[in-house]
Backbone as CSV, one residue per row, in Angstrom:
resi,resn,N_x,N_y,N_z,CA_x,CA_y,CA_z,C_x,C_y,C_z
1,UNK,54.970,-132.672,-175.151,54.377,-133.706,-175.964,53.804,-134.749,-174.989
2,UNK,52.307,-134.441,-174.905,51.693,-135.629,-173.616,51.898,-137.165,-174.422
3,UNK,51.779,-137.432,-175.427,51.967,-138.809,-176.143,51.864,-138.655,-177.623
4,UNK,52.260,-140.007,-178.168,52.576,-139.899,-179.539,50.922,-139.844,-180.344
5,UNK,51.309,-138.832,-180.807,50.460,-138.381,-182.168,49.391,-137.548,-181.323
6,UNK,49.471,-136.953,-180.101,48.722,-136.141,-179.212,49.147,-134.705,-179.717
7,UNK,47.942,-133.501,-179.531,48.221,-132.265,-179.770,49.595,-131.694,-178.651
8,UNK,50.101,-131.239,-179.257,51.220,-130.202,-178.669,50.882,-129.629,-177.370
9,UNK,51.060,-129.679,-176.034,50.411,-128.848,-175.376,51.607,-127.888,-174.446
10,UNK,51.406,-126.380,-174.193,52.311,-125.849,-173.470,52.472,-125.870,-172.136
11,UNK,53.349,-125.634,-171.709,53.496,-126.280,-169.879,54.107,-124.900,-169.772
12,UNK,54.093,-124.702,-168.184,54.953,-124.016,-167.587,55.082,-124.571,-166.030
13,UNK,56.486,-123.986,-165.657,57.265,-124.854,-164.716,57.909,-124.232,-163.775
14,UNK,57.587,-124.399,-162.634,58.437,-123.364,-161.545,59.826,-123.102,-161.611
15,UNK,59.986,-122.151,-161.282,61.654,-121.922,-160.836,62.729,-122.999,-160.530
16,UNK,63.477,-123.511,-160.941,64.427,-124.926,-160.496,65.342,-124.145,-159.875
17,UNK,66.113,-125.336,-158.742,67.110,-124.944,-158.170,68.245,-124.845,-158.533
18,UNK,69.261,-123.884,-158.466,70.724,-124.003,-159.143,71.409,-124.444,-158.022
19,UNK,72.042,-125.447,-158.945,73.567,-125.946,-158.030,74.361,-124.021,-158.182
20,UNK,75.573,-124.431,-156.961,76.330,-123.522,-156.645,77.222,-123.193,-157.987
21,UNK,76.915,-121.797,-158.307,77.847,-121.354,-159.738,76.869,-121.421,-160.889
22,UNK,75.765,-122.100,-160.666,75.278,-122.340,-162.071,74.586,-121.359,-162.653
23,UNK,74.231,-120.781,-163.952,73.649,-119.674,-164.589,72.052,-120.498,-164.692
24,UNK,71.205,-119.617,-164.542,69.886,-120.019,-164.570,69.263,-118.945,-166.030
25,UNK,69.022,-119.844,-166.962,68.628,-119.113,-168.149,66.883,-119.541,-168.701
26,UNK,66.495,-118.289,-168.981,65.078,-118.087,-169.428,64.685,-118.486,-170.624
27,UNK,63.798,-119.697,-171.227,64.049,-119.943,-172.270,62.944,-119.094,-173.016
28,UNK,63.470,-118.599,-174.066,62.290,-117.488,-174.836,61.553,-118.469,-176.072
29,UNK,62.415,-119.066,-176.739,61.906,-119.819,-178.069,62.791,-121.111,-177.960
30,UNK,61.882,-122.231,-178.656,63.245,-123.316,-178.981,62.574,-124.121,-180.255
31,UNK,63.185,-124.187,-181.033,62.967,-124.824,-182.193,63.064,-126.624,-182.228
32,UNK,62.244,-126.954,-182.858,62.104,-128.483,-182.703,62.844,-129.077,-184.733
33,UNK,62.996,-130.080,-184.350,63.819,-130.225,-185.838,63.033,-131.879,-185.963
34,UNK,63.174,-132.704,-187.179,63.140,-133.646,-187.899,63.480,-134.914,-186.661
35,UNK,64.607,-134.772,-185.696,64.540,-135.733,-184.850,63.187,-135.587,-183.612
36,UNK,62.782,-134.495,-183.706,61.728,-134.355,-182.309,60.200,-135.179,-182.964
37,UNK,60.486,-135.506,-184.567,59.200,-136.114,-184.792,58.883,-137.628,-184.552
38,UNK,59.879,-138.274,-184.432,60.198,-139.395,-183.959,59.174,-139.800,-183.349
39,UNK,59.561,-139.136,-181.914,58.781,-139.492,-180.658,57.401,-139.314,-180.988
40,UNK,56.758,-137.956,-181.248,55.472,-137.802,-181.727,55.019,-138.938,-182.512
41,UNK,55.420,-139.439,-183.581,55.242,-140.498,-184.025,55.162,-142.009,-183.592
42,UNK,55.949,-142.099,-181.726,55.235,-143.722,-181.169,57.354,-143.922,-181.330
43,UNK,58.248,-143.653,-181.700,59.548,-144.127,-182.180,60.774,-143.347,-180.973
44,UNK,61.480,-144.013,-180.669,61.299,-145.553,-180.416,60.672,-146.136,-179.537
45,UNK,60.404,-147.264,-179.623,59.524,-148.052,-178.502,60.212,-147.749,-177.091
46,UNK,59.107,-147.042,-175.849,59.418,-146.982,-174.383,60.078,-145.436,-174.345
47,UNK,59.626,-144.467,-174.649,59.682,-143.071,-174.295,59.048,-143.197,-173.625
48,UNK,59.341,-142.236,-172.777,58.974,-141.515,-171.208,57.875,-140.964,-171.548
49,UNK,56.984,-140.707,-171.876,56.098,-139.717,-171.970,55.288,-139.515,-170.954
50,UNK,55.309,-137.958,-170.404,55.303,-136.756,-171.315,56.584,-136.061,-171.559
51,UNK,57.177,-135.603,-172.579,58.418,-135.084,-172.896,58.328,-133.886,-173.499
52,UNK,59.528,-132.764,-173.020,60.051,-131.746,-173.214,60.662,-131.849,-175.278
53,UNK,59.840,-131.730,-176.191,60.995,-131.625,-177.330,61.451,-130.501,-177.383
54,UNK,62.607,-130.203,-178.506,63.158,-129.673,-178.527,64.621,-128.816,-178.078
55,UNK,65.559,-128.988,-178.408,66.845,-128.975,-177.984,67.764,-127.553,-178.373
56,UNK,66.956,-126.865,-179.086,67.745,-125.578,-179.825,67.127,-124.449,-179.215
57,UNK,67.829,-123.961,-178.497,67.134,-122.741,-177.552,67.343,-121.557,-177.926
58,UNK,66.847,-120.064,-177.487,67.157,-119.247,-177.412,66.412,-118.740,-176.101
59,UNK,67.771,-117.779,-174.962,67.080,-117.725,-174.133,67.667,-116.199,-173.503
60,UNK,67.636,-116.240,-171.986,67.909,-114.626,-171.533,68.847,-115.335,-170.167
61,UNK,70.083,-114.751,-169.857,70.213,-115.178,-168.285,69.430,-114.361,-167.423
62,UNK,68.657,-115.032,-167.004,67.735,-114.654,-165.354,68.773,-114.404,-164.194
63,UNK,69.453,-115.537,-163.995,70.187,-115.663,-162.474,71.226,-115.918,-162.728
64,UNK,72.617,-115.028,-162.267,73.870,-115.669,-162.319,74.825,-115.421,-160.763
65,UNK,75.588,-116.561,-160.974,76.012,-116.360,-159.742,76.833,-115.416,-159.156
66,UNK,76.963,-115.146,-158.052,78.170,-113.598,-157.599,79.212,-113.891,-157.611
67,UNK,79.944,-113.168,-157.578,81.174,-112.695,-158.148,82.154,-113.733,-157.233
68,UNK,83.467,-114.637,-157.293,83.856,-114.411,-159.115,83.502,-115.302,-159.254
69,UNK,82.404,-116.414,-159.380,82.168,-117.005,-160.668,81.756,-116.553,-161.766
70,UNK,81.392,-114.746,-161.962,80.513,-114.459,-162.732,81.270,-114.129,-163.594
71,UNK,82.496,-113.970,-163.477,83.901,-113.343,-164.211,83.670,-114.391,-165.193
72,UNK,83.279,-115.899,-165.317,83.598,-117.382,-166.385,82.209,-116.867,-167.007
73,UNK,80.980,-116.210,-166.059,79.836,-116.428,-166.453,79.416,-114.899,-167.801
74,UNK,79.676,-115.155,-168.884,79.587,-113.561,-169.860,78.168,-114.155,-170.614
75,UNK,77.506,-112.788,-170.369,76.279,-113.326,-171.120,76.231,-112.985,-172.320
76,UNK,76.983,-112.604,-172.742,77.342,-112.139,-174.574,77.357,-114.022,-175.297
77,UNK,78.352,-114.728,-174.251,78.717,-116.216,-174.698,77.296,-116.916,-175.627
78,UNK,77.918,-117.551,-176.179,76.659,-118.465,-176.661,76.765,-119.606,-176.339
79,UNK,76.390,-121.067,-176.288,76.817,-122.167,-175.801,76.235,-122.929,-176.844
80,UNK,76.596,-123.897,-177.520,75.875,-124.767,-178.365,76.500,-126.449,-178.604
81,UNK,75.250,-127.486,-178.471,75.303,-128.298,-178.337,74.539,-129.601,-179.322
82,UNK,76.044,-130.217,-180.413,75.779,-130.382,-181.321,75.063,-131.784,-181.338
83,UNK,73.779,-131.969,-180.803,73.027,-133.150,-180.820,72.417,-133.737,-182.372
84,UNK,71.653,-132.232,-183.210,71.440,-132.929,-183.921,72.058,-132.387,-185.325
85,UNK,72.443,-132.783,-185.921,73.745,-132.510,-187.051,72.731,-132.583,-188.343
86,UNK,71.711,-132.596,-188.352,70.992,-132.239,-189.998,70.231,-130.910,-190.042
C-alpha cells in the first residue's frame, strides 16, 4: 500500500536473513481483513507509508534450520496469531 487511497501495488523482496534456528517461510497468499482498510483510508494519523497489509498468511517452509533445531521445527505445525479477532 504506497499511500492512503492509492492503487494496491505488488512488491517483491529479496531473500532476508535468518537469525540462527529460524524457519524461513514462503508466503503464497495472505488475506487482508476490515482492519487493513484503515490505513488505506489516511487512519490513523502518521503511518509509515509504504506498508505491507495484511497479517493472515498462508505459506510453504523454504529454509529450515539443521538438525536439532529442526526436531522443534515440524512443518505440518501451523502457527497463528490472534491480532485481529473479527
Amino acid at each position: 500500500m504506497p499511500g492512503p487511497e492509492a492503487p494496491l501495488e505488488r512488491w517483491e523482496f529479496s531473500r532476508p536473513d535468518r537469525e540462527p534456528g529460524a524457519i524461513l517461510s514462503r508466503t503464497l497468499g495472505s488475506g487482508v481483513c476490515g482492519t487493513d482498510a484503515h490505513p488505506w483510508q489516511g487512519q490513523p494519523a502518521g503511518v509509515p507509508y509504504p506498508i505491507n497489509p495484511g497479517h493472515v498468511s498462508v505459506g510453504r517452509i523454504a529454509v529450515q534450520p539443521p538438525s536439532p533445531a529442526r526436531a522443534a521445527a515440524r512443518p505440518a505445525s501451523r502457527a497463528f496469531t490472534p491480532i485481529c479477532q473479527r
